[in-house]
C-alpha positions as CSV (number, residue, x, y, z in Angstrom):
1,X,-54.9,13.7,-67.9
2,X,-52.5,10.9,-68.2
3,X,-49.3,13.3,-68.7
4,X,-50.5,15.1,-65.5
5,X,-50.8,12.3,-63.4
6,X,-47.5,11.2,-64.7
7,X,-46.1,14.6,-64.0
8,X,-47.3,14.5,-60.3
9,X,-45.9,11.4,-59.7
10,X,-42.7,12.4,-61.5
11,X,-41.9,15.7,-59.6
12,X,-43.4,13.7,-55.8
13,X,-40.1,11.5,-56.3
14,X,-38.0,14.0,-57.6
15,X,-38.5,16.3,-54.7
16,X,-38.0,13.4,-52.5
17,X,-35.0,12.3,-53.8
18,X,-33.5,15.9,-53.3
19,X,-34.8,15.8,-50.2
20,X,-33.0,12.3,-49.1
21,X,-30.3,13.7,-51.1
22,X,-30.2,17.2,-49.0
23,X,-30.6,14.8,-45.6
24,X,-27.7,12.4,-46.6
25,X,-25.5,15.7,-47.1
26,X,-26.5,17.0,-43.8
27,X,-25.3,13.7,-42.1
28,X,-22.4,14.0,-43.3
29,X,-21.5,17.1,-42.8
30,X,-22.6,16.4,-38.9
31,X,-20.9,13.4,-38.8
32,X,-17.6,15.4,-40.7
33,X,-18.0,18.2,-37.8
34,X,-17.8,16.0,-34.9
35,X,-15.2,13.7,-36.0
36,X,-13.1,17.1,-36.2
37,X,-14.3,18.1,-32.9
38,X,-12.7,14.5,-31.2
39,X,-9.5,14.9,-33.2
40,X,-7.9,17.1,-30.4
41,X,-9.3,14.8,-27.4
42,X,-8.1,11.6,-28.7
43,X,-4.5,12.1,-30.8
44,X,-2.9,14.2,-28.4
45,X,0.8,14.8,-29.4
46,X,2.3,15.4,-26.0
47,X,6.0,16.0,-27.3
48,X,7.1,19.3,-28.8
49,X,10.0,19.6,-30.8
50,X,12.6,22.3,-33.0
51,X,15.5,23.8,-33.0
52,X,17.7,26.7,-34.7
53,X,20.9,26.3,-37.0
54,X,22.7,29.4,-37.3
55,X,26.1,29.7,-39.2
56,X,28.0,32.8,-40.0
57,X,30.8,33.3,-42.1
58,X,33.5,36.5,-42.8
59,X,36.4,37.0,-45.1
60,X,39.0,39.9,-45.8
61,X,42.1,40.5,-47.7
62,X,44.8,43.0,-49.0
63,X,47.6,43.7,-51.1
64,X,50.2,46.5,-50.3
65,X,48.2,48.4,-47.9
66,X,49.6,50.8,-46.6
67,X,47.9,51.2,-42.7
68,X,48.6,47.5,-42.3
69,X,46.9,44.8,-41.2
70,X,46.7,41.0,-41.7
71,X,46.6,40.4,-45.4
72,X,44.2,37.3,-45.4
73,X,41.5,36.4,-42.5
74,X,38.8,34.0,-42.6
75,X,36.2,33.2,-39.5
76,X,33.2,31.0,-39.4
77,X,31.0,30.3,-36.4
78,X,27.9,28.0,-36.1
79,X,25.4,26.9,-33.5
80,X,22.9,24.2,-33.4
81,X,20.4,24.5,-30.6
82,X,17.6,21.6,-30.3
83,X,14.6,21.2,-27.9
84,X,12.2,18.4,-26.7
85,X,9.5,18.5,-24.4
86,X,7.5,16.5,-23.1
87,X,4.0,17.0,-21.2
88,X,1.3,14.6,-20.1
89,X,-0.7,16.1,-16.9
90,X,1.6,16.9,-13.8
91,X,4.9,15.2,-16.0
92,X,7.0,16.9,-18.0
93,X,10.2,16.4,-19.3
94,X,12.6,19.2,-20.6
95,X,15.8,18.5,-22.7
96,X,18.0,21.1,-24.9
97,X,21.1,20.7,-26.9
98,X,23.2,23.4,-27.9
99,X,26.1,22.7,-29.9
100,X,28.6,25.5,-30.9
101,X,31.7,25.6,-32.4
102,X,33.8,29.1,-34.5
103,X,37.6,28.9,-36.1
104,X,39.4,31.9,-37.0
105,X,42.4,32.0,-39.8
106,X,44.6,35.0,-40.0
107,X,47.8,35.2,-41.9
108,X,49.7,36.2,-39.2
109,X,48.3,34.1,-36.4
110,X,47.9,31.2,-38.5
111,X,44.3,28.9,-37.6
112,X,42.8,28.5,-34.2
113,X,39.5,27.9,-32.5
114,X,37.3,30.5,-30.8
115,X,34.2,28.5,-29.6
116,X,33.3,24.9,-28.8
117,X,31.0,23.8,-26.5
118,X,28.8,20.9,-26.5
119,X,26.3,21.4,-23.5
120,X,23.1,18.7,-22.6
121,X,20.6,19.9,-19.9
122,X,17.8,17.6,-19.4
123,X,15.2,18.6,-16.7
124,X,12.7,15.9,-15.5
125,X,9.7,17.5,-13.3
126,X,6.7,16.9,-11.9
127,X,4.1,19.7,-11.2
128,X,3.5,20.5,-7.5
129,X,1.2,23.7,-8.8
130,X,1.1,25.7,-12.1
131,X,4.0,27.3,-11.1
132,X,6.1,25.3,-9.2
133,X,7.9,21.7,-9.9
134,X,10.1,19.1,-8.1
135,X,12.4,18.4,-10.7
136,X,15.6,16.2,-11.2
137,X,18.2,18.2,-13.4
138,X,20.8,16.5,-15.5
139,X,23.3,18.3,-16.9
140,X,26.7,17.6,-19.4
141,X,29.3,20.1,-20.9
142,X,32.4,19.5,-22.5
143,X,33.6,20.2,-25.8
144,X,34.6,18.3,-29.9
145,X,38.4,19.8,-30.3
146,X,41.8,20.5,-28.8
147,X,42.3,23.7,-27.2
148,X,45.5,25.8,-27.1
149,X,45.9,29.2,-25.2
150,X,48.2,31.9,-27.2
151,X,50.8,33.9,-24.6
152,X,52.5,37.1,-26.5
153,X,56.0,36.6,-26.0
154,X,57.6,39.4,-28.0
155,X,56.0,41.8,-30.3
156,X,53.7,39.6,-32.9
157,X,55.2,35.9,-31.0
158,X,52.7,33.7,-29.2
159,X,53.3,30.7,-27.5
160,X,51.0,28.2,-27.8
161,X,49.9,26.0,-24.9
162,X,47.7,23.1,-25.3
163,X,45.0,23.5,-22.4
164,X,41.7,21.2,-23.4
165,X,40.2,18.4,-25.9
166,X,37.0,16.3,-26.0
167,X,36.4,15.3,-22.0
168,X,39.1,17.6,-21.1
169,X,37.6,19.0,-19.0
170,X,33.9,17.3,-18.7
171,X,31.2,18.1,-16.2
172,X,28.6,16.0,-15.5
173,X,26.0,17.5,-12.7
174,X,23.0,15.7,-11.2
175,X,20.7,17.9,-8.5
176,X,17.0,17.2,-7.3
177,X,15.5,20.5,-6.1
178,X,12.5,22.9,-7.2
179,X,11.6,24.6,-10.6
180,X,9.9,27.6,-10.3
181,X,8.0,29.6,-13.7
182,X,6.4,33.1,-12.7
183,X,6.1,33.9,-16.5
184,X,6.7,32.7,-20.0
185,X,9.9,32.0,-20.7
186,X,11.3,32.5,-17.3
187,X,12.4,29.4,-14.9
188,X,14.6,29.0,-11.5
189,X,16.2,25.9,-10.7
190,X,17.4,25.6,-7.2
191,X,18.9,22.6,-5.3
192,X,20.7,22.5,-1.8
193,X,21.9,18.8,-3.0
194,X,23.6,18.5,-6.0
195,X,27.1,16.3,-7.0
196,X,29.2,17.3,-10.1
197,X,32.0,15.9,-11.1
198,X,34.8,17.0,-13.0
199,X,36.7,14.7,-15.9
200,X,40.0,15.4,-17.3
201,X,40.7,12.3,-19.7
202,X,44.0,13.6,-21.3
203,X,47.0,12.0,-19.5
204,X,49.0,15.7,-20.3
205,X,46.6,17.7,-18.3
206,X,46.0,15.1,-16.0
207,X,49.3,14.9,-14.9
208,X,49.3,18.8,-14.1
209,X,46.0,18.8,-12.4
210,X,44.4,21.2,-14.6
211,X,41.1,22.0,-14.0
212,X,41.0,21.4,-9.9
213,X,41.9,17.4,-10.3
214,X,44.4,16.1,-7.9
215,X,47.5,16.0,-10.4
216,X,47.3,11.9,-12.0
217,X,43.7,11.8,-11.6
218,X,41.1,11.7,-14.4
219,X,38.6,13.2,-12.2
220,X,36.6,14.5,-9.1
221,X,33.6,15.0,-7.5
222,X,31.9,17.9,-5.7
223,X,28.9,18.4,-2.8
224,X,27.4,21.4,-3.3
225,X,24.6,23.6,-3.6
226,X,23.1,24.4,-7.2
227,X,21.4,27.0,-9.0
228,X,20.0,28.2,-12.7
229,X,17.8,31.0,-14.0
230,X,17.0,30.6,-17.8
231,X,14.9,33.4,-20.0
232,X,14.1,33.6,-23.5
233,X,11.9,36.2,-25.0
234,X,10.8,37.8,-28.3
235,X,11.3,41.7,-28.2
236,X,9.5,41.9,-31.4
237,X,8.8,39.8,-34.5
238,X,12.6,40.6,-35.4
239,X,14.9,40.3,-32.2
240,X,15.3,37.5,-29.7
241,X,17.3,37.0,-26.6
242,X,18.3,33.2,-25.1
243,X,20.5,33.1,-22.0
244,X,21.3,31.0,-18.9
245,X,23.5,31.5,-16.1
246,X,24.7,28.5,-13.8
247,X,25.3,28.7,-10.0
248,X,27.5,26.4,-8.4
249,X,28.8,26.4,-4.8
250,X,31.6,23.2,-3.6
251,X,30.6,22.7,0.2
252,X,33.7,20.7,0.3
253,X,36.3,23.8,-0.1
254,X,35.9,27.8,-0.2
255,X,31.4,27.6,-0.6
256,X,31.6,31.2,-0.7
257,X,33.7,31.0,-4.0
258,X,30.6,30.6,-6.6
259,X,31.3,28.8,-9.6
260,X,29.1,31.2,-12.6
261,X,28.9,29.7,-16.2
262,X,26.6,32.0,-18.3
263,X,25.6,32.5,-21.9
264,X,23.9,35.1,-23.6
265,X,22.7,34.7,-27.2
266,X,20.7,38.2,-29.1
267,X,19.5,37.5,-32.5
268,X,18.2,39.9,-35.3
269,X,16.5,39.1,-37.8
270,X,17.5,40.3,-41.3
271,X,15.1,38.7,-43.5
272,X,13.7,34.7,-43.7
273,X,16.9,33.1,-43.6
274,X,18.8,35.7,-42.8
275,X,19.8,37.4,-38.9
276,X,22.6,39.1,-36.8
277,X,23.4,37.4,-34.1
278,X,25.8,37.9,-31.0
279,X,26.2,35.8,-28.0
280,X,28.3,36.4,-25.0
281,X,29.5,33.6,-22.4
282,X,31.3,34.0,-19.0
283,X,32.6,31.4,-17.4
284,X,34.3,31.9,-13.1
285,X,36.1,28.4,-11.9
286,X,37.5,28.9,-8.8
287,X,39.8,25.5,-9.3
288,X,41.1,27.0,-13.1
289,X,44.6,28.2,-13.2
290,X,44.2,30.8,-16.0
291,X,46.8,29.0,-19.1
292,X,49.3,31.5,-20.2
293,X,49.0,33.8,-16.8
294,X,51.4,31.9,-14.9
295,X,48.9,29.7,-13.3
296,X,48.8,32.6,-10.7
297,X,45.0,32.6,-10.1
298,X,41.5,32.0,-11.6
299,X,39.7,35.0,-13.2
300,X,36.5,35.5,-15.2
301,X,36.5,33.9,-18.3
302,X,35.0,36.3,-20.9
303,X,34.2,35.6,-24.6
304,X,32.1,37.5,-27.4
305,X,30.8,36.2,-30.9
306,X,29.3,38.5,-33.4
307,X,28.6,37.6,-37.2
308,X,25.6,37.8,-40.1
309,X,24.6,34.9,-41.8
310,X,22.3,32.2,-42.7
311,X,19.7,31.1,-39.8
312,X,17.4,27.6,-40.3
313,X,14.3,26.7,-37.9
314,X,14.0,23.3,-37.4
């Protein structure tokens, strides 16, 4: 009788142990549950950030071939693009940096550069609908190296020209105006009040008032009008497009003569690290004197990049 009044006492606390035991888990795994829940409502990270390195590189040789051609060449282009945005209720704040820079080496042509550009956009907006922003756009675009131009004088002669370096030329633009954003990846920029100015630092180009500066001046500014579209878009898991054109109109001389700055940038992807990738920039000043041409007139300014390599998200 004894053992089974023992028993019955033993298996009472037993079973209500478990059962505290089964009630302590439960609390916890409420309490674990809503903790979770409040994460997102109270650590809020309102700045996004990334970016892309891309860098391609080519080579090619011969020896005694017999249909010609250079017998060494060696070209190597990268790109650095880098975002941050910022969004807290109706204030957001935009920013990219894209930073691009190719040399080519031939032995016949010797070494030269065929891309730099270091170009800062900065957009700061706030939100008059879900569509539709006032916004204050800053914007900065020069490049790192000296620049020469290459005129064919004879058959396989070039002269070369020096005709940029770092802040040579510079533009700095500041416009307040509307951003619009139909879709995804899509925005207008549009300003009817916008001052740029244009810097040429270098005393040689200075002096010859290349780039629209009164000849002996380092730089100039311009009223005008002010406009930028920008898309980007997946096609697919594999292919990308980037571009941007920029609008420009001087109220101050010839409006109708639209300054156009655009870029164009398709990438492919190859594999995780690996991708094709071509971009295409134009480039219409109406104050450039082509180099090279005589200084006769401006004309569009047209350059193409294509190369495989190694691409890095950041």
């Amino acid at each position: 009788m004894k053992k089974i009044t023992w028993f019955l006492i033993l298996s009472f606390f037993t079973i209500q142990c478990f059962a505290q035991d089964l009630s302590i888990q439960n609390l916890q795994k409420e309490s674990v549950r809503k903790i979770k829940k409040a994460i997102p409502d109270s650590a809020i990270n309102d700045w996004t950030t990334g970016g892309i390195y891309n860098i391609n590189a080519g080579q090619g040789s011969q020896t005694n071939w017999a249909a010609g051609g250079d017998d060494f060449s060696f070209s190597l282009a990268t790109s650095l693009n880098l975002y941050a945005f910022y969004k807290k209720e109706k204030t957001s704040w935009d920013n990219a940096l894209n930073l691009n820079f190719g040399y080519i080496k031939t032995s016949s042509l010797g070494s030269r550069k065929n891309d730099d550009r270091i170009d800062l956009i900065s957009k700061y907006g706030y939100a008059l609908n879900n569509k539709l922003n006032l916004t204050t756009l800053f914007n900065f675009r020069t490049q790192a190296l000296k620049g020469y131009s290459y005129t064919e004088v004879t058959k396989g002669e070039y002269v070369k020209t020096f005709s940029s370096a770092f802040l040579s030329p510079a533009y700095t633009l500041i416009s307040q105006g509307v951003e619009y954003k139909p879709v995804n990846g899509l925005t207008a920029f549009i300003s009817p009040i916008t001052s740029r100015w244009i810097i040429v630092k270098d005393d040689t180009l200075s002096a010859h008032g290349a780039y629209g500066i009164t000849p002996g001046k380092h730089s100039t500014n311009q009223l005008g009008s002010f406009a930028t579209i920008s898309y980007k878009t997946d096609f697919n898991k594999f292919i990308s497009y980037r571009g941007r054109i920029d609008l420009f109109s001087n109220y101050q001389n010839k409006p109708a003569n639209v300054d156009l700055y655009m870029t164009n940038a398709v990438t492919a992807k190859l594999g995780k690290l690996i991708a094709l990738s071509w971009n295409v920039d134009m480039i219409y000043d109406d104050d450039v004197k082509l180099f090279g041409k005589n200084n006769s007139s401006p004309a569009l300014q047209l350059k193409s990049v294509f190369g495989i390599g190694l691409q890095v998200k950041i």
